[in-house]
C-alpha positions as CSV (number, residue, x, y, z in Angstrom):
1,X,-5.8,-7.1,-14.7
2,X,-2.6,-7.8,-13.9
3,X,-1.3,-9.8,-10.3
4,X,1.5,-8.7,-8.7
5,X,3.6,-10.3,-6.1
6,X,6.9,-9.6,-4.3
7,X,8.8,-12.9,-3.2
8,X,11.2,-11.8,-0.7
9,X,14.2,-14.4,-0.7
10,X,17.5,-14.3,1.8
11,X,20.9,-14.1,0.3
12,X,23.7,-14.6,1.8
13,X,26.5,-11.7,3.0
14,X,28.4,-10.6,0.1
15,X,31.2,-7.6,0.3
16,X,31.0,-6.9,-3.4
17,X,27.4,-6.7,-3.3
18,X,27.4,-3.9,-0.1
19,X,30.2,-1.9,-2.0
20,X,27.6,-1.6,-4.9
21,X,24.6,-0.6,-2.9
22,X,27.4,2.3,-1.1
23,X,28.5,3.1,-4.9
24,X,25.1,3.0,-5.7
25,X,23.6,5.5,-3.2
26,X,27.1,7.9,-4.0
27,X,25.3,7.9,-7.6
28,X,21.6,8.7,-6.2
29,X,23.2,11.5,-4.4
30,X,24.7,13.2,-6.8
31,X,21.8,13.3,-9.6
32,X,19.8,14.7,-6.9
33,X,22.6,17.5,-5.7
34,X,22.4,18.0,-9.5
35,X,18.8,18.5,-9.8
36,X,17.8,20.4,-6.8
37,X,20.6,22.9,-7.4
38,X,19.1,22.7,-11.1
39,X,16.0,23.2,-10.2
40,X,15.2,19.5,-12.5
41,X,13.8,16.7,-12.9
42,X,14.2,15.8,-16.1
43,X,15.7,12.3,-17.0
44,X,17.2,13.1,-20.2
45,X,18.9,16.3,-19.0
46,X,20.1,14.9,-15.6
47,X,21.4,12.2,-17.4
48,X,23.7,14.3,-20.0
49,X,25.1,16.1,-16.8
50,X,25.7,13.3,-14.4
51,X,26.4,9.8,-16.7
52,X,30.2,10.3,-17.3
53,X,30.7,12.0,-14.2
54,X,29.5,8.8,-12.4
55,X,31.4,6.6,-14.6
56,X,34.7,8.4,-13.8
57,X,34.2,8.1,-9.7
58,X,32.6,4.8,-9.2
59,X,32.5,1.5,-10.3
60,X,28.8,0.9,-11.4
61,X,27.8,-0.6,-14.2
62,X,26.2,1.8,-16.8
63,X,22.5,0.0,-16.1
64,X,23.0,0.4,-12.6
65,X,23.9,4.4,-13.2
66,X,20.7,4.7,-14.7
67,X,18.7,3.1,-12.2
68,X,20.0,4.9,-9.6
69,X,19.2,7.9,-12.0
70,X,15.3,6.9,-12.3
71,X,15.4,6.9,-8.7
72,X,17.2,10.1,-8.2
73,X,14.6,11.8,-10.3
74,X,11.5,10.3,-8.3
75,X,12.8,11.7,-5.0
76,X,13.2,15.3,-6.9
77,X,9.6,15.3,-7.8
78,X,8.4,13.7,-4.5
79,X,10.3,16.1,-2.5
80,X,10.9,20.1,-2.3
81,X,13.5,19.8,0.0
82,X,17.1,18.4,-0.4
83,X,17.1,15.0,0.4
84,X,20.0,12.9,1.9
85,X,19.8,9.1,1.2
86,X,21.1,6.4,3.3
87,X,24.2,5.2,2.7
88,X,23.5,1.7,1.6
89,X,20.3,2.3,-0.4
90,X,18.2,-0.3,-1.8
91,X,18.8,-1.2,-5.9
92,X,16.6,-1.3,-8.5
93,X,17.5,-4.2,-10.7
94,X,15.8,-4.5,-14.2
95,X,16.1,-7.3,-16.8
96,X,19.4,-6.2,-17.7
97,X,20.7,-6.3,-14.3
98,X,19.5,-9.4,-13.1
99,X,18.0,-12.7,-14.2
100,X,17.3,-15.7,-12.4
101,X,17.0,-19.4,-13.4
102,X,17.2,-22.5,-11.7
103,X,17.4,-21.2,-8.4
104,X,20.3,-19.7,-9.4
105,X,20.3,-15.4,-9.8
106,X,22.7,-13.1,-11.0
107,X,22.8,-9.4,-10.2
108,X,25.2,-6.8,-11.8
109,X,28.1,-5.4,-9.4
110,X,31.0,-3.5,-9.4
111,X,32.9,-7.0,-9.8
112,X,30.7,-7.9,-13.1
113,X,28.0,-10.4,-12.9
114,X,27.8,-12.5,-9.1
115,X,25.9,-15.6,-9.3
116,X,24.4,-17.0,-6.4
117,X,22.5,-19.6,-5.5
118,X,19.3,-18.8,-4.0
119,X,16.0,-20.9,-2.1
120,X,12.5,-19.8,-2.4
121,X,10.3,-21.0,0.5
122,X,7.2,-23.2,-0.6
123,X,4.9,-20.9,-0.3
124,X,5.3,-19.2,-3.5
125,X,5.7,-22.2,-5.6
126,X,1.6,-20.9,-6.6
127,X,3.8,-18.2,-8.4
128,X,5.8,-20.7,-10.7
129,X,4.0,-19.3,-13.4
130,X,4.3,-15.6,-13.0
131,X,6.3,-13.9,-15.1
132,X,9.6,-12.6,-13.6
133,X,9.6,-8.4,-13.5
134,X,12.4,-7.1,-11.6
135,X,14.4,-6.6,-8.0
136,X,14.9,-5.1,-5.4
137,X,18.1,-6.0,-3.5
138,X,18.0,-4.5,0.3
139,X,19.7,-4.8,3.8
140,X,17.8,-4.9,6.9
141,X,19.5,-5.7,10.4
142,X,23.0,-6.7,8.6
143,X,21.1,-8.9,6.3
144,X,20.7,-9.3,2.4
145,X,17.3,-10.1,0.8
146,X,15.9,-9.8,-2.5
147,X,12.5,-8.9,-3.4
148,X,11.9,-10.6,-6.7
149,X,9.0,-8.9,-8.3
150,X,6.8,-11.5,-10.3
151,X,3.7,-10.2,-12.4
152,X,0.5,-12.4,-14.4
153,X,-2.3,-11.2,-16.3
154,X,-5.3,-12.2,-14.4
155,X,-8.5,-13.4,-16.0
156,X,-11.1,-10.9,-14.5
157,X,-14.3,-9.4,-15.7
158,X,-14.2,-5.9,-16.9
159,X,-18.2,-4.9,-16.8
160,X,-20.3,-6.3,-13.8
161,X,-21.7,-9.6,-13.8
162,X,-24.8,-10.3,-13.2
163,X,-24.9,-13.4,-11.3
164,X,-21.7,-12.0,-9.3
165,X,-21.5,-10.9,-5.5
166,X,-21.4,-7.1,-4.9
167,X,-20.3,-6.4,-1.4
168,X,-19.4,-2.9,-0.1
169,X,-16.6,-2.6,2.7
170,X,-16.9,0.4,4.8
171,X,-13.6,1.2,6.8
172,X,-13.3,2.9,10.1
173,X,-12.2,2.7,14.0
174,X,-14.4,1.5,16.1
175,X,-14.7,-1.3,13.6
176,X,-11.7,-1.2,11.0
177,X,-14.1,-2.8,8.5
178,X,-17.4,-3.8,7.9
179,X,-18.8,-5.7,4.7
180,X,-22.4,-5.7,3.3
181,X,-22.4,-9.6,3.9
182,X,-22.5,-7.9,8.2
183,X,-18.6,-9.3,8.7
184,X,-17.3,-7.3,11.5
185,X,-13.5,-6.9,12.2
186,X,-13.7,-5.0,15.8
187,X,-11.3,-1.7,16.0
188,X,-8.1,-1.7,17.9
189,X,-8.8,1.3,19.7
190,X,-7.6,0.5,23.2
191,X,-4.5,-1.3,21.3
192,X,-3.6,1.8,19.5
193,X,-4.1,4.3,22.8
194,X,-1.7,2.3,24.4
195,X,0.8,2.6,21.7
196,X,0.1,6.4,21.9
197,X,0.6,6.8,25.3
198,X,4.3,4.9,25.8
199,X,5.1,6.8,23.0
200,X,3.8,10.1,24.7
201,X,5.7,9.2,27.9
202,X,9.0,8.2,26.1
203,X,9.3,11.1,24.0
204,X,9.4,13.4,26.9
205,X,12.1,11.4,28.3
206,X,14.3,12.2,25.6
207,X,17.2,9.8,26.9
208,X,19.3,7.6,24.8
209,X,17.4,4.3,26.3
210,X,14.1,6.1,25.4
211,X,14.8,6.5,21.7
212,X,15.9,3.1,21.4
213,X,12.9,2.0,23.1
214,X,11.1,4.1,20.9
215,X,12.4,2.8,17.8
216,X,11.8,-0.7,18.9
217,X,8.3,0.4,19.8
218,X,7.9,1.7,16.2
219,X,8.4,-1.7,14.7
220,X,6.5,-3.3,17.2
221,X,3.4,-1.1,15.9
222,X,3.8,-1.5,12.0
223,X,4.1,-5.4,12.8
224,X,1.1,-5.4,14.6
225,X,-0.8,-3.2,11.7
226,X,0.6,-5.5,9.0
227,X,-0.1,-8.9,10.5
228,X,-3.8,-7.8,11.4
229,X,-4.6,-5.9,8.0
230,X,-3.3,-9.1,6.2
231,X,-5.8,-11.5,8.8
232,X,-8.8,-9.0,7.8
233,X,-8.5,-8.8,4.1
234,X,-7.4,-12.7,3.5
235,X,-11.0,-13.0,5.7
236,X,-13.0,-10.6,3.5
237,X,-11.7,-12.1,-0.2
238,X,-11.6,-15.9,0.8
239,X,-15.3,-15.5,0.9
240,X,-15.7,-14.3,-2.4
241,X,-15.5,-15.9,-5.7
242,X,-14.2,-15.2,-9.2
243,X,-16.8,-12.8,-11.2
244,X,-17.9,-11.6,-7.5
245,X,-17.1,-7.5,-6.9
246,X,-15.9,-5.5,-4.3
247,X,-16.6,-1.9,-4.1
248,X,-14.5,0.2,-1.4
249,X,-14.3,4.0,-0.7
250,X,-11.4,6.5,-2.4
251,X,-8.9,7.0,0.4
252,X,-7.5,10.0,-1.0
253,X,-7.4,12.8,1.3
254,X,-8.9,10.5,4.5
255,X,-6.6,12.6,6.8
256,X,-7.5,15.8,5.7
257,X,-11.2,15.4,6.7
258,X,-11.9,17.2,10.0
259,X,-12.8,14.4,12.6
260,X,-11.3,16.2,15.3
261,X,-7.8,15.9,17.2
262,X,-8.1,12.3,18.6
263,X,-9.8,10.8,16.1
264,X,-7.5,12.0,13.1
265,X,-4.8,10.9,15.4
266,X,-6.2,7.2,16.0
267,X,-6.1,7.2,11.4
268,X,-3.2,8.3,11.4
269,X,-2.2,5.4,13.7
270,X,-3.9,3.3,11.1
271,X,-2.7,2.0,7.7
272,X,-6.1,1.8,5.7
273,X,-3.6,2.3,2.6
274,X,-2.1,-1.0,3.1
275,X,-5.4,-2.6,4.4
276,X,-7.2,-1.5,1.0
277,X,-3.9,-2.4,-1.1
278,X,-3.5,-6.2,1.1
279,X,-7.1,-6.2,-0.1
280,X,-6.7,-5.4,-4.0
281,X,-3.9,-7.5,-4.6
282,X,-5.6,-11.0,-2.9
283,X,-8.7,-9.8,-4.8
284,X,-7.3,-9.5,-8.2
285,X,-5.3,-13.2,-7.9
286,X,-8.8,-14.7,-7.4
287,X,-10.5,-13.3,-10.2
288,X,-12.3,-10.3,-8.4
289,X,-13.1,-7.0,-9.5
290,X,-12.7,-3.9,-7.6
291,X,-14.5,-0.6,-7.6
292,X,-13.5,2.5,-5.9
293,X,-16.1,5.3,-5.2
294,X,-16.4,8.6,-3.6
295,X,-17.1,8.6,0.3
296,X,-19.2,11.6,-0.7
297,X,-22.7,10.6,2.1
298,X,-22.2,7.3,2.5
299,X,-22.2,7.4,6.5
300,X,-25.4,10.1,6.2
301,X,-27.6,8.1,4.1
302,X,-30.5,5.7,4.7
303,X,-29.9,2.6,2.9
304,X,-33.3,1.9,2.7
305,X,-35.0,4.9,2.1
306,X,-32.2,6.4,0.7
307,X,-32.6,10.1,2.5
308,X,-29.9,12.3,3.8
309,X,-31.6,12.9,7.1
310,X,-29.9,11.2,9.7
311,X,-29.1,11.2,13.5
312,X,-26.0,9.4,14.5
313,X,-25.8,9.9,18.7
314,X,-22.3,10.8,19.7
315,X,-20.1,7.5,20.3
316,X,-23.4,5.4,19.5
317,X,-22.7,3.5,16.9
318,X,-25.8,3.3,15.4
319,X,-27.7,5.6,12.5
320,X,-31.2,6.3,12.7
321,X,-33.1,8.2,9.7
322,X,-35.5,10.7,10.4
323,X,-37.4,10.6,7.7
324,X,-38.4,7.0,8.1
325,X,-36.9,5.7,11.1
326,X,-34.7,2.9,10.6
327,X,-32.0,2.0,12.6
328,X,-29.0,0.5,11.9
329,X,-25.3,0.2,12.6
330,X,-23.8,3.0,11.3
331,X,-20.5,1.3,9.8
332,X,-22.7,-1.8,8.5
333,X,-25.5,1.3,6.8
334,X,-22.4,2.9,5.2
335,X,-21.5,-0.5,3.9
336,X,-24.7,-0.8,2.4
337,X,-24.5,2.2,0.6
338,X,-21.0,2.0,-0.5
339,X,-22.6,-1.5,-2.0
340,X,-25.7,-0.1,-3.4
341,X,-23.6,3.1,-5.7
342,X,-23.3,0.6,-8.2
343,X,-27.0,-0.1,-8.5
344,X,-29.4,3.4,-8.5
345,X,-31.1,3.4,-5.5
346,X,-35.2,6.1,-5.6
347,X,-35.7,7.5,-2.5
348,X,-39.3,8.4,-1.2
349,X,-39.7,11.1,-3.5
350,X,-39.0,9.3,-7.1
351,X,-35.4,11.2,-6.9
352,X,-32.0,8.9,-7.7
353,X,-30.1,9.3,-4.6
354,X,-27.6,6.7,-5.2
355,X,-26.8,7.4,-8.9
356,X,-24.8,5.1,-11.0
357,X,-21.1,6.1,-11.2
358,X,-18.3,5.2,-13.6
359,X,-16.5,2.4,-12.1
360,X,-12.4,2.2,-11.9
361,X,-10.7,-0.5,-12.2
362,X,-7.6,-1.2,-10.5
């Protein structure tokens, strides 16, 4: 598997450097005026109709053309619409853009090559060793950083061992995970209601201050997610260790499932994306394997009898099976099952209820 890290670095201010990201964001435009009057997508052919246009009207390097070419074509697919981008838009920098050594990187521009010198806090000195990928050069609140995208092949088992942990992490809101080692990371329910509700009251304000406030409230929220969701998984994987596995749900279509207004509106509140990515990423540096399944009856089943039949009171908490009456907490059963698809599981009746499944790795 391989590891990879982004090591964000500040650089300072440079004029030639913001004329290339406006230059740069002139070019994405135009591929994608081309294509979506074009009805395309295609590289190649967007290419032929746009390079020596670009070339004529800006200053870009030719790399730097077909960068913002690759990323042209992305939005087209990602996107029915017309999009507008930003007008200093973030570049993609490849190994013939940019290189780095000795502390010391150098980026293509309109000007040529700049050099500058750069200093990487100590914290990713662990990452001496990756290899260096690529960049990302960006602006945020009239500042320049650099995300310098480092990648290593990680050592990890590809079948399951069999001396290995296998722990199951169900995710949710009233508890935004659960493991099948009973770790509980409470929900942030009243947090997020709160969040929901000066939003509510601001938006029907509609003032100048209100948006404002409404922004800053915005970024207020993602930090909050973020910081918690890194907390929660560095808890979950620093208790595992190399040759252990961890086996998680599919979130693929998690906000499409009917849960009713208030409840899809607390997910949606929710990254569980970046809770499960935060968790893949620290998992794969340490050696760990991960397993994603289908959420297909995991919260309905009995873990120990392995039955369908199930009551789950409204706002209890708990599952109880009917057909032999354990009780449980329902996020901590679900983990349980989520742990047990990768081992079959015979119910009551000599039927495989929990049948094996072909793993994925990521």
């Amino acid at each position: 598997m391989e590891s990879v890290v982004a090591i964000k670095v500040k650089i300072p201010f440079n004029e030639i450097l913001l004329e290339t990201m406006r230059q740069y964001s002139v070019s994405v435009q135009e591929v994608i005026d081309y294509g979506y009057n074009l009805h395309t997508s295609d590289k190649r052919e967007l290419h032929d109709l746009t390079y020596y246009s670009i070339r004529r009207h800006t200053n870009l390097p030719a790399q730097l053309i077909i960068s913002s070419r690759d990323i042209a074509c992305a939005i087209l697919k990602k996107y029915k619409t017309k999009s507008t981008v930003k007008k200093y838009m973030t570049i993609r920098y490849d190994h013939r853009s940019f290189s780095t050594k000795n502390n010391i990187i150098s980026l293509s521009s309109i000007k040529g090559r700049i050099k500058i010198p750069i200093k990487i806090p100590k914290y990713f000195d662990k990452y001496k060793d990756y290899e260096v990928k690529c960049a990302n050069l960006f602006i945020r609140k009239n500042k320049m950083f650099l995300n310098i995208i480092v990648a290593k092949e990680v050592d990890a088992n590809n079948d399951f061992c069999d001396n290995g942990k296998i722990v199951g992490i169900d995710f949710g809101i009233n508890n935004i995970a659960v493991t099948s080692e009973k770790q509980f990371f409470k929900g942030v329910v009243d947090k997020l209601n709160k969040f929901q509700k000066l939003r509510t009251s601001l938006q029907s304000k509609g003032t100048k201050s209100a948006k404002r406030h409404l922004k800053r409230l915005s970024g207020r929220q993602k930090r909050f997610v973020t910081d918690l969701n890194h907390c929660i998984s560095k808890r979950i994987v620093e208790t595992l260790n190399k040759g252990d596995t961890i086996v998680m749900e599919a979130l693929k279509g998690i906000r499409n499932r009917n849960r009713g207004k208030i409840m899809n509106r607390l997910i949606s509140n929710w990254s569980f994306y970046q809770l499960n990515s935060f968790i893949k990423y620290k998992s794969v540096q340490k050696g760990i394997q991960i397993i994603e399944i289908s959420p297909r009856y995991n919260s309905k089943t009995c873990n120990r009898c392995g039955e369908v039949y199930s009551r789950r009171p409204k706002n209890s908490g708990f599952f109880k099976c009917l057909y032999c009456g354990y009780t449980c907490n329902s996020d901590l059963n679900a983990s349980f099952n989520i742990r047990n698809r990768l081992k079959p599981l015979v119910n009551s009746r000599g039927l495989f209820v929990n049948k094996p499944i072909v793993a994925s790795n990521q």
